[in-house]
C-alpha positions as CSV (number, residue, x, y, z in Angstrom):
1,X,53.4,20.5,37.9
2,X,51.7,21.0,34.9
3,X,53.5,21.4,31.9
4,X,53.1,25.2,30.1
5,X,51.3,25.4,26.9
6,X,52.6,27.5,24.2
7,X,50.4,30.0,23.3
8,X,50.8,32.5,20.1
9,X,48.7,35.9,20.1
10,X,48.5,37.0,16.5
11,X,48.4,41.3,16.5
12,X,49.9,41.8,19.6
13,X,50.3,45.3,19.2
14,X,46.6,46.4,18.3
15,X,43.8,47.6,20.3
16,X,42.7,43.7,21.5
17,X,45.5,42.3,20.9
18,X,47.8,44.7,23.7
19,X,44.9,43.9,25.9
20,X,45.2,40.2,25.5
21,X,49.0,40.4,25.7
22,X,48.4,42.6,28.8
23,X,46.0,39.8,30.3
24,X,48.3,36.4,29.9
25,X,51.8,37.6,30.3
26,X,51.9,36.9,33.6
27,X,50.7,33.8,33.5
28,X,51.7,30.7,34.7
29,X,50.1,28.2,32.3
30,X,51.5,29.6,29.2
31,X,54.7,30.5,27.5
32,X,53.9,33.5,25.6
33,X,54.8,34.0,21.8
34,X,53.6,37.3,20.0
35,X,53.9,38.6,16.3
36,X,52.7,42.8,16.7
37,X,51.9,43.4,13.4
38,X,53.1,43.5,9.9
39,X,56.3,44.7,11.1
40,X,57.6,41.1,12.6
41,X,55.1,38.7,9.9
42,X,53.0,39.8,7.0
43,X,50.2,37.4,7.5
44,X,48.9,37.9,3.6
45,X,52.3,36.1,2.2
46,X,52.3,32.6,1.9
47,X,54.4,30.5,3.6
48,X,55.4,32.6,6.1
49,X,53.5,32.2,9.2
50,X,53.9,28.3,8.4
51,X,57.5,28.9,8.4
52,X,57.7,31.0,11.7
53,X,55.4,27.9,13.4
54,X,57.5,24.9,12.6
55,X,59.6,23.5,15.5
56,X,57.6,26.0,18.0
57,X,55.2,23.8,19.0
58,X,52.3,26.2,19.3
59,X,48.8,24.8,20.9
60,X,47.0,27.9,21.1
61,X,46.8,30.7,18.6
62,X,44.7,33.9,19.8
63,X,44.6,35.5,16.3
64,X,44.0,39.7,17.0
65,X,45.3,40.5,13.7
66,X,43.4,42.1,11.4
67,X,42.8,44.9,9.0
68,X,40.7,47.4,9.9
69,X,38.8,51.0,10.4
70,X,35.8,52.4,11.0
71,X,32.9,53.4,8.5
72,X,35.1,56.1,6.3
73,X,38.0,53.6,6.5
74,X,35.7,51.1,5.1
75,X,34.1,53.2,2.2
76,X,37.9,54.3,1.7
77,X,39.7,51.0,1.0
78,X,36.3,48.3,0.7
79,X,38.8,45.9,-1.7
80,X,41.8,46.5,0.6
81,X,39.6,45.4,3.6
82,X,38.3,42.2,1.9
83,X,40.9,41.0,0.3
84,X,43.6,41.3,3.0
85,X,41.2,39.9,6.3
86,X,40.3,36.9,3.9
87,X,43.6,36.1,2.7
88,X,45.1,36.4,6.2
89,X,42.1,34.2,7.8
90,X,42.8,31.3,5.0
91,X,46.6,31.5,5.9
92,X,46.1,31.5,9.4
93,X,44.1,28.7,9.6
94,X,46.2,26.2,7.0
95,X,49.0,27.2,8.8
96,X,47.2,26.0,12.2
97,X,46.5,22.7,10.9
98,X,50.1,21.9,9.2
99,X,51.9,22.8,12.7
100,X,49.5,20.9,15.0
101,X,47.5,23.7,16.8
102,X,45.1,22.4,19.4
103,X,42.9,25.5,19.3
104,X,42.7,28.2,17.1
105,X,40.7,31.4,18.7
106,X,39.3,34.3,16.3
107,X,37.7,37.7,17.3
108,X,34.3,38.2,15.5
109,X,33.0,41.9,14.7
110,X,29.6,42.0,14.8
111,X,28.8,44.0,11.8
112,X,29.1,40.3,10.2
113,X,25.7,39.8,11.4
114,X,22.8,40.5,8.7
115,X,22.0,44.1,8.8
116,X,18.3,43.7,8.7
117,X,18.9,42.1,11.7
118,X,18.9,44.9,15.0
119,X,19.6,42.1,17.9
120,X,22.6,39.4,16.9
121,X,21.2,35.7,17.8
122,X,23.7,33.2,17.1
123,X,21.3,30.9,15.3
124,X,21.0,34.0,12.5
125,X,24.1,34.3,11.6
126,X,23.9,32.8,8.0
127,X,20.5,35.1,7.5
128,X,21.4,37.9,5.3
129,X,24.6,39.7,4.4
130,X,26.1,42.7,6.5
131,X,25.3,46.3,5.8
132,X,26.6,47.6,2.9
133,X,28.6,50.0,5.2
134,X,30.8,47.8,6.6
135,X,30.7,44.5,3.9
136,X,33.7,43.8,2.8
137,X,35.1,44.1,6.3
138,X,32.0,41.9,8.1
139,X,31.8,39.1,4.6
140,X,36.0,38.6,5.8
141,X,34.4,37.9,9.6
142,X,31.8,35.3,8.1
143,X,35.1,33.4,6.7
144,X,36.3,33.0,9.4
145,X,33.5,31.0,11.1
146,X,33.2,29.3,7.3
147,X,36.7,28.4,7.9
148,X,36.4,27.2,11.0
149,X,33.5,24.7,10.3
150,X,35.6,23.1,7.4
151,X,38.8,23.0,9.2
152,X,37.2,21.0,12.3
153,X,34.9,18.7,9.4
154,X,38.2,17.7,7.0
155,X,40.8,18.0,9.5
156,X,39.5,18.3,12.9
157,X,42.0,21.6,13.4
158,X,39.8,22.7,16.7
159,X,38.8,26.6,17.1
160,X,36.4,29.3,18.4
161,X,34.7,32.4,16.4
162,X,33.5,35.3,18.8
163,X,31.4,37.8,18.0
164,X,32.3,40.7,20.4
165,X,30.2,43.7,20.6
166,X,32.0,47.1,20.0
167,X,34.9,47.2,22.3
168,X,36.5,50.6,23.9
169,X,39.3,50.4,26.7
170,X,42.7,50.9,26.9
171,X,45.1,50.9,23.7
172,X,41.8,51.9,21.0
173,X,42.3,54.0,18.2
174,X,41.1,57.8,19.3
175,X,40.9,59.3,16.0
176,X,38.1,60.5,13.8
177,X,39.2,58.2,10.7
178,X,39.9,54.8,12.3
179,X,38.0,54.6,15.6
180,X,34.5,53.5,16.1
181,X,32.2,56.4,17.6
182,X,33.2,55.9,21.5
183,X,36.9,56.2,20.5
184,X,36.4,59.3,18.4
185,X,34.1,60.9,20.8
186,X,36.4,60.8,23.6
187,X,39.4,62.2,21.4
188,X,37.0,65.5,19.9
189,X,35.5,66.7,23.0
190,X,38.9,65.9,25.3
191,X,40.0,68.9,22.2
192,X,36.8,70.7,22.6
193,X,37.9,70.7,26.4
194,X,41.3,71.6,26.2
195,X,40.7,74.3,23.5
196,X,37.6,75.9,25.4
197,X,35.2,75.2,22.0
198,X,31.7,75.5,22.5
199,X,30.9,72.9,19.6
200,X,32.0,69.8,18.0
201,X,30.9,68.1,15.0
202,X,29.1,64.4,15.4
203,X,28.7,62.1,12.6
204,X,25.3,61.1,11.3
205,X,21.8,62.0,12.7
206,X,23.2,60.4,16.4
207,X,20.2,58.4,16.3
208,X,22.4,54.8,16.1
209,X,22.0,52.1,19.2
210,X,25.5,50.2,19.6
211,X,26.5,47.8,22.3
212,X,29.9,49.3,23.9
213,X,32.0,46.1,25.7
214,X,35.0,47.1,27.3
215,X,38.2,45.8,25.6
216,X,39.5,43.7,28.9
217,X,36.5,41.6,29.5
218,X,36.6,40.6,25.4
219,X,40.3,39.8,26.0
220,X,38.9,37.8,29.0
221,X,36.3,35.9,26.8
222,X,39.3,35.0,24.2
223,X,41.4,33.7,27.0
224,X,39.1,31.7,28.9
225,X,38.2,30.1,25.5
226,X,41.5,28.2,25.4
227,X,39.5,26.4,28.2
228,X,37.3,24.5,25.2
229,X,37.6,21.3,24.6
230,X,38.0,20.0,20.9
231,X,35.4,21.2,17.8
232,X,34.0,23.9,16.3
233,X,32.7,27.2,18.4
234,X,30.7,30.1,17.6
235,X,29.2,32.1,19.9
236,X,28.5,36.0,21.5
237,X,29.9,38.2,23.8
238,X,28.0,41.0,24.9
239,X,26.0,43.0,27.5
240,X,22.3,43.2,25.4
241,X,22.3,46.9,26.2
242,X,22.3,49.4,23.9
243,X,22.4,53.5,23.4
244,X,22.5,55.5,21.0
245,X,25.6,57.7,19.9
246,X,24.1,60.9,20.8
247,X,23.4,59.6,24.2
248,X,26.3,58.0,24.5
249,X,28.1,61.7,23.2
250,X,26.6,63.1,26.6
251,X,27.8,61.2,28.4
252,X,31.6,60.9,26.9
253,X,31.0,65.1,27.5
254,X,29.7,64.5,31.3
255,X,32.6,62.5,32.3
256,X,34.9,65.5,31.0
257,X,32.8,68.2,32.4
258,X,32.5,69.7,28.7
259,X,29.0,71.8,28.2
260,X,29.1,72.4,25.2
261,X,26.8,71.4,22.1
262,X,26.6,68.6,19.7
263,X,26.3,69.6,15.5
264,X,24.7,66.5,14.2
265,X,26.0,66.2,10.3
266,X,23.8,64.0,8.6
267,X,25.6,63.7,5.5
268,X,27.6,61.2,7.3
269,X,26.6,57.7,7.2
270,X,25.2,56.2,10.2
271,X,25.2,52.6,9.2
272,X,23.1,49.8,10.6
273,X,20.0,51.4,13.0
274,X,20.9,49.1,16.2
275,X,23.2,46.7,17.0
276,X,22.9,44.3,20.1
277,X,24.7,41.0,20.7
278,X,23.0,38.6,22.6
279,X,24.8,35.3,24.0
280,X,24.7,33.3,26.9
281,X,27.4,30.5,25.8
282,X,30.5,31.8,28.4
283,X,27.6,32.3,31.7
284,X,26.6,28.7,30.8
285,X,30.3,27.1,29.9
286,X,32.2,29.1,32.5
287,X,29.9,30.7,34.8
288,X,31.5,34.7,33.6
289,X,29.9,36.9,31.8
290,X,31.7,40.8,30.9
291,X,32.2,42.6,34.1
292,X,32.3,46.5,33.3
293,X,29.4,48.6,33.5
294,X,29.4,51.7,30.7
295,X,30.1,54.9,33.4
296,X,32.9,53.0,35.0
297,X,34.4,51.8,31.7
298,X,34.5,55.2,30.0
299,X,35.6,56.6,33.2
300,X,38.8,54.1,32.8
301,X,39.1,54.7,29.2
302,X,39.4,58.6,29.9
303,X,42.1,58.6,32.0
304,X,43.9,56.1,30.3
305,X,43.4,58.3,27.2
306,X,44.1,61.5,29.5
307,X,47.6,59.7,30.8
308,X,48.6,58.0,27.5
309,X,47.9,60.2,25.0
């Protein structure tokens, strides 16, 4: 019988993070190791995640951890975001290579992609900088790929960078401050619902195309990536379909049975125009691409939302 492989999943308690946890804890291959959140290591403090590796013998490091928020966060905290994803994605990958991890796998958000840029190619990457809505937050994502190339040129410390498109599911943040637009959308008319208003507020002109993947088949993509063999990956995950947020507002409100109306308030920012991810690397690697379709996804992520919270 094959002997297990430790595997460590960084930010086990966030929204990716649960759903990777939620994925591989019952599986065979691996003994599991997870660090939640700041609460068990603070990954911005030297030292420390080397410490907790030594003697564990850790070959695969899913690394979910990360500070973040959506626009407002972002316009709230832009030297918080920067200077805390940066210094954690520099520790985390030192500390990889001084404890002897075979494969080191990152999350990518897509708003690291230039934002003159409307459909993500791999090959672009390096094009432009991200949009100055979400910079400091996509720039920290761009060092993480940066990192990645080095670490497999000087020491040959193996890992993957994945862009994933916008991800909903199970576990996301449903509030108006920290959630992208699918989370908060589903969390204002679920109250619009309840509280039998005729009207809720959406942010920006609701013209904005995103991608929506849902959260298990990006967890799915992270864990099938342990299957690499050694170097340097960067690649998509995505489903090359977009809508836009008004649409996608109708039907959130559909799925709820809520007929009420939509106030657009464009004194909110609407960042980049479109966003789509295209990729083909898992299909041609693994023969899987994501799964979910949109109406079934949000369907699950209601009553999920409707049970949990």
């Amino acid at each position: 019988m094959e002997n297990k492989k430790n595997l460590l999943i960084l930010g086990s308690n966030g929204f990716l993070g649960k759903n990777v946890f939620e994925l591989v804890k019952e599986n065979k291959k691996f003994n599991i190791f997870d660090l939640k959140g700041k609460e068990d290591l603070d990954l911005t403090k030297d030292d420390l995640l080397d410490n907790y590796l030594k003697g564990k013998n850790i070959d695969y490091i899913i690394n979910c951890a990360a500070f973040v928020g959506g626009i407002a966060y972002g316009y709230d905290y832009p030297a918080e975001l920067i200077r805390k994803n940066t210094i954690m994605a520099s520790n985390i990958y030192h500390s990889s290579y001084l404890n002897g991890v075979k494969l080191l796998v990152n999350p990518i958000s897509n708003c690291a992609y230039p934002e003159d840029q409307n459909l993500y190619l791999e090959e672009n990457f390096w094009q432009g900088k991200p949009h100055d809505s979400v910079f400091e937050y996509g720039f920290s994502k761009k060092m993480l790929v940066a990192l990645g190339n080095a670490y497999f040129k000087e020491y040959k410390l193996s890992s993957a960078n994945i862009v994933l498109s916008n991800m909903y599911g199970p576990y996301d943040h449903f509030e108006e401050k920290k959630s992208h637009a699918l989370g908060a959308l589903i969390q204002k008319i679920h109250y619009a619902k309840i509280n039998s208003l005729d009207e809720i507020e959406v942010w920006g002109s609701g013209k904005p195309i995103r991608e929506w993947l849902y959260v298990e088949d990006g967890a799915m993509a992270l864990v099938k990536s342990l299957e690499l063999e050694k170097g340097h990956f960067f690649f998509n995950i995505g489903v090359n379909k977009g809508m836009s947020i008004i649409d996608l507002a109708k039907k959130i409100a559909k799925h709820f049975e809520w007929n009420g109306k939509f106030k657009l308030n464009k004194k909110m920012p609407d960042g980049a125009e479109e966003k789509r991810v295209v990729g083909t690397f898992m299909e041609d690697k693994f023969n899987w691409s994501p799964q979910m379709n949109i109406d079934d996804g949000i369907k699950a992520t209601i009553d999920w939302y409707e049970k949990n919270l």
